[in-house]
N, C-alpha and C positions, 0 to 999 in steps of 0.2 A: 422258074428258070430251069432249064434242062441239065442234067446229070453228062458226064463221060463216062465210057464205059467202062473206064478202071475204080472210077467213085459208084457205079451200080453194083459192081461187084463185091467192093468193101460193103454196101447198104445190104447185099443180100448174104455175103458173108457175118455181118453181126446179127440178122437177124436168125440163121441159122445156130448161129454162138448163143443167143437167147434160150432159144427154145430147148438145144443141146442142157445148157444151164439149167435149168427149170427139172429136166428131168432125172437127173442127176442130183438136185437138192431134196426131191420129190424120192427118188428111191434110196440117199440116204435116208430120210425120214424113217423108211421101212426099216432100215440093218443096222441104226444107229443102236449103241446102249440101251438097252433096256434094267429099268428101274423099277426095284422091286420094294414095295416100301413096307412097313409093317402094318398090318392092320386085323380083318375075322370073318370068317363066314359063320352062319348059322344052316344044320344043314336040315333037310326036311325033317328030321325025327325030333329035331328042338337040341342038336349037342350043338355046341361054339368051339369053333378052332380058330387058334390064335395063331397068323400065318403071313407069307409074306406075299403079295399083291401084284402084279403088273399094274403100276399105275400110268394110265393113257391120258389119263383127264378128257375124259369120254366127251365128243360133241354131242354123240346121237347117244342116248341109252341104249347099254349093253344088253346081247341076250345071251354072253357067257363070260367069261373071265378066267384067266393066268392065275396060278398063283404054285407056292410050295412052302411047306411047313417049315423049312430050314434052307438057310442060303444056298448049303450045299447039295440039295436034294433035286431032283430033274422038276421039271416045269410039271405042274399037269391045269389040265381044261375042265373046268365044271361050266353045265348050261344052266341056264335059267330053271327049270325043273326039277334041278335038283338041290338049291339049296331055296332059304325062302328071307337069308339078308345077308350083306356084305359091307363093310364101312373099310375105308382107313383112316386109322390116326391122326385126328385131327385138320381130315383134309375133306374126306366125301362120305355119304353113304346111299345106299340102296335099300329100298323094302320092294320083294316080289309080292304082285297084287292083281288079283281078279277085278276087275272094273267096267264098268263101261263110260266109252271115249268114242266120240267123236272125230272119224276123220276128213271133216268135210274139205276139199282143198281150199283155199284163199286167192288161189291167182285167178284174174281176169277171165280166162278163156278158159276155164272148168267150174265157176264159180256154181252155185247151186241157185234152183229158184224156189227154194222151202226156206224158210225162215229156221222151221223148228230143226234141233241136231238131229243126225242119224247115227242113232249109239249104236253100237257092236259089242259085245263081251268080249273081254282079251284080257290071258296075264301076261305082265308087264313086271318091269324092274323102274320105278319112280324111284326119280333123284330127292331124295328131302333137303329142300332149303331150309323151313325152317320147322322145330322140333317141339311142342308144348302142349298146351291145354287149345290151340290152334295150331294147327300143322300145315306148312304148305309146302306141295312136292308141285315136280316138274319131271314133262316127260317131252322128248324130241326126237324128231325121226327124218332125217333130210330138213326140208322148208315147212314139214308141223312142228307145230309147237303149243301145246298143252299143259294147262297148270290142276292144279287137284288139290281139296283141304279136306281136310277132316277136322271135327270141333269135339274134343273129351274122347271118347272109344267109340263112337258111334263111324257108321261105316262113309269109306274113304270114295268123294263125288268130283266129278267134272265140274270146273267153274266154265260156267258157257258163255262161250264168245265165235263169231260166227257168220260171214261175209254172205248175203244171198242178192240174187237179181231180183228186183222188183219187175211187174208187169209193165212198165213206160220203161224199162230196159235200164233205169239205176242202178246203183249199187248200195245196198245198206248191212247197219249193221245189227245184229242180234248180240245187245249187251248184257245178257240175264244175269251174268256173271256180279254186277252191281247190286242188284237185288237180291241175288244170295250172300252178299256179303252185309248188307244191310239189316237181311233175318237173322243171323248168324255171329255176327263180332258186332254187338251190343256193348257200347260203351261211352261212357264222357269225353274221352279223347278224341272219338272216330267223328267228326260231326257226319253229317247226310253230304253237305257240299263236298266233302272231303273225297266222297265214294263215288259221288256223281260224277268227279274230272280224274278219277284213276282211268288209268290207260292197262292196257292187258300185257303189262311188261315186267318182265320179273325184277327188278328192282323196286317200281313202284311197287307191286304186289307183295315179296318181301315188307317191307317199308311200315303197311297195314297189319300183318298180321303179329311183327314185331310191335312195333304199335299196342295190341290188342291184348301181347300175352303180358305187356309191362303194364297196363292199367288194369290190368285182374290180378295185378300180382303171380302169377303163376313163372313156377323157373322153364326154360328155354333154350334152344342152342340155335343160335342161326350160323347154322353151315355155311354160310357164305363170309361171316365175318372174318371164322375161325381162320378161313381160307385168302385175305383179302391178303393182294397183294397188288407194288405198284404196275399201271399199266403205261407210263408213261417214262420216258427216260432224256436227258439232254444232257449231253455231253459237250465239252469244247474240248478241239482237237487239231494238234497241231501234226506237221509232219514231211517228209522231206520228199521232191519229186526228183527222179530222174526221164530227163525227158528230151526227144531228137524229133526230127521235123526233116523232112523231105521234099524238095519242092520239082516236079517234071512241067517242061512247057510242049504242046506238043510243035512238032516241024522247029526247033530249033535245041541246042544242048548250051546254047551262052549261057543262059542262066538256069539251069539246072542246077541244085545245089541238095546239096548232104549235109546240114548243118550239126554240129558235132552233138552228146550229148553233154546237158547240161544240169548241174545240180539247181533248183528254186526250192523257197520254201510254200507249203500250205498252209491253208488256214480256215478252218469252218465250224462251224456248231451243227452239232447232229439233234433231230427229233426223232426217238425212237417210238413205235406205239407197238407193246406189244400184243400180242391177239389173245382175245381170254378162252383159249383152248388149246388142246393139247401139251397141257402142262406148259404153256407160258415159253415154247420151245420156238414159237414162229413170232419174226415181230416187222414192220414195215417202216421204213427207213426213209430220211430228206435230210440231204447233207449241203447246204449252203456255202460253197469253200472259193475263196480267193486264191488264185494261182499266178503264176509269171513265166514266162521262159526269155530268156534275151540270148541273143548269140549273134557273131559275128563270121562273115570268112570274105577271102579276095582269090581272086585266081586272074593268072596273067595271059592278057588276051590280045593275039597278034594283029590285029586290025588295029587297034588304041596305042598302034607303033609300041610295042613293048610296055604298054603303059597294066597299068591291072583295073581290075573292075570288083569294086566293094559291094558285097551282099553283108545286109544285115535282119533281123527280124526281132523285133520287140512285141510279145504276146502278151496281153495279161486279160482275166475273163473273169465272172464268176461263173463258178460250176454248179448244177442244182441237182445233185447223183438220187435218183426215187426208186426205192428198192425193197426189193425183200430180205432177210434174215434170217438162217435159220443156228439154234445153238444146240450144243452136244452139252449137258449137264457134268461137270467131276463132282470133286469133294472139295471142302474148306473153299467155298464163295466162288469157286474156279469152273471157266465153263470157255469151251471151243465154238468159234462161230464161223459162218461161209456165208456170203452175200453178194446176190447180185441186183446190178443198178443199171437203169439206163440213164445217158447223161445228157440235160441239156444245158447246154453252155451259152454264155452272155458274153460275149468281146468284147472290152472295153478300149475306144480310140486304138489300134493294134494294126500296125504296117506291117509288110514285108517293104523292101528298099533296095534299088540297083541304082551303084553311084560309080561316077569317074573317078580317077586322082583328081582331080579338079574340083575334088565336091559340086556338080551338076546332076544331078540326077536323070536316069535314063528310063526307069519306071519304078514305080509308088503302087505297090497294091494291098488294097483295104481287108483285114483278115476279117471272113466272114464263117463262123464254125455250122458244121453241122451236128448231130447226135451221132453218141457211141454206148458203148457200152464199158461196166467197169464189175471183175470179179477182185474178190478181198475173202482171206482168211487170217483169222486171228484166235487172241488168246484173252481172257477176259478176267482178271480177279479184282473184286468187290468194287472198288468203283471207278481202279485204272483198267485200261484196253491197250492191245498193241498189234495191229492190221499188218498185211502185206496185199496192196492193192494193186491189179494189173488193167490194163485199160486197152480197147481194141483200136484200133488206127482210126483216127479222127479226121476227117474234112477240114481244113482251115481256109479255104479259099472259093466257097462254095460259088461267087458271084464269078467265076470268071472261067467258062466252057471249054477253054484254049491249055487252062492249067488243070492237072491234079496234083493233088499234095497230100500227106499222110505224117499226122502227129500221134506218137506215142509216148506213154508216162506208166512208169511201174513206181509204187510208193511206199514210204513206209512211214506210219501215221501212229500217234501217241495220243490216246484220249485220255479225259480225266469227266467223270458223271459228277453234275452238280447234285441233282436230283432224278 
């Protein structure tokens, strides 16, 4: 069904509101806080300094890093070359490493038709997951993604894994990677079935080699545990709308109406997931919320002999707001957040109404919503929230060419985290 040209305008309007959004969360990201947490470098000559870190919570391994010896002391930049390891406390570390890696790509339409890898030398700065008498690092770079072990002191190897085109124009796969783990982490625990359905995924991977270093007895750190934190979040959240409705018909002003604003309550359970990167700062949002609006008005209309003409509109919907998150870290459990959502709303049974004094009705029209948009800032400590949520003009009467309409709701919303 076709649009007016004041509901295209609102469509191209929230979609510029979008995109505005987006980059605006996007270069906060950049100017936000920076957190410097304690940790060490070691620098090429073998000294260790104990210092404090830019912690990014790296996607892609770094090839230099922030840091400074004292809170109060200016930032400075080391590269990769110049030291030859970095950790923080309890969180990550790094070992710089001469190696040879594989960058064959993986996607479809560069895929390789050699089976065997094509290694390169290169130093690197490998993430260590985990730490033992088996070692397993990780390295990533955009959409590579590379794992590496070493077993007792013996030098640090590619686990190979490796998508190629077969000559009938297939795809397979090169899993060597299982066969060196099979010569290599020898043990009662590990069976052969066990190595045969690992997948080349750092959990899985992890999993084995933790595994490996607890049945040889050998002590261990798996940096990932040290670091586990939750990724998932659910909150239930109440909260109060203020919200007005505007109804235009075109070629006539009878029923035209401004209907006042109106206090309703909300009500929804949030699923929050946060993303396991860049320190746990971005997280993607689906908020399921029951809403209401009811309001009334008459205005006296001189055709109806002096008589008046009753508008009414009872709205209620659920809302399914899917969105992004991003938080600004404090101190003591407290952390500032900004999110934006786009929203698709469900109407439930929801009239608009034109009545006589006579109670006769002169038109009945069925609220049909279309999507908007909804920005929120808030305030977050330990496991209560407290939002301020804006929302852009909303379509309510999508099914009917002759009308435009525009609903708006500014909120203020109360959560509490279950888990």
């Amino acid at each position: 069904m076709g649009y007016k040209k004041s509901q295209i305008k609102i469509l191209n309007k929230m979609n510029k509101n979008l995109i505005t959004l987006l980059l605006i969360v996007l270069s906060f990201n950049s100017y936000s806080q920076i957190t410097f947490e304690r940790g060490y470098i070691i620098q090429n000559t073998g000294n260790k300094k104990t210092c404090l870190i830019k912690n990014i919570d790296w996607r892609d391994n770094p090839t230099e890093i922030k840091y400074k010896l004292l809170e109060t002391d200016k930032v400075k930049t080391v590269k990769l070359n110049n030291i030859i390891e970095f950790g923080i406390d309890n969180y990550s570390k790094y070992i710089r490493t001469t190696i040879d890696i594989d960058r064959s790509p993986e996607d479809l339409n560069n895929i390789s038709e050699n089976r065997n890898p094509n290694f390169n030398k290169e130093t690197l700065f490998l993430k260590v997951l985990v730490e033992g008498k088996a070692s397993l690092y990780e390295y990533t770079d955009s959409n590579l993604n590379r794992y590496f072990f070493r077993l007792n002191n013996l030098p640090i190897k590619q686990l190979i894994y490796k998508s190629f085109r077969t000559s009938d124009n297939g795809i397979r796969k090169n899993e060597d990677y299982k066969q060196q783990l099979i010569n290599n982490l020898e043990c009662s625990d590990i069976s052969l079935d066990k190595i045969k359905t690992l997948v080349y995924k750092q959990k899985k991977l992890i999993n084995i080699f933790v595994n490996y270093n607890q049945c040889t007895n050998s002590n261990f750190i798996n940096f990932k545990e040290e670091t586990k934190r939750g990724l998932f979040n659910l909150s239930v959240r109440l909260g109060l709308n203020s919200s007005s409705l505007s109804l235009q018909k075109n070629g006539s002003t009878l029923e035209n109406r401004d209907f006042n604003n109106k206090l309703g309550m909300r009500v929804s359970v949030e699923a929050e997931f946060i993303l396991p990167f860049n320190k746990n700062k971005w997280g993607i949002i689906i908020e399921p919320t029951y809403q209401y609006y009811k309001s009334k008005k008459d205005v006296e209309v001189s055709y109806l002999s002096g008589g008046r003409l009753f508008s009414s509109v009872d709205y209620k919907s659920i809302e399914v707001p899917v969105g992004i998150r991003y938080y600004l870290f404090l101190k003591n459990k407290s952390k500032l957040f900004i999110n934006a959502s786009l929203i698709f709303d469900l109407s439930l049974n929801s009239t608009v109404e034109f009545n006589r004094e006579d109670g006769s009705t002169i038109n009945l029209l069925e609220i049909n919503t279309g999507n908007n948009l909804a920005f929120g800032f808030g305030y977050n400590y330990n496991k209560y929230s407290l939002e301020l949520r804006a929302q852009t003009p909303r379509v309510v009467l999508g099914n009917y060419i002759s009308w435009s309409s525009s609903y708006k709701t500014l909120s203020i919303i109360v959560g509490y985290n279950i888990f």
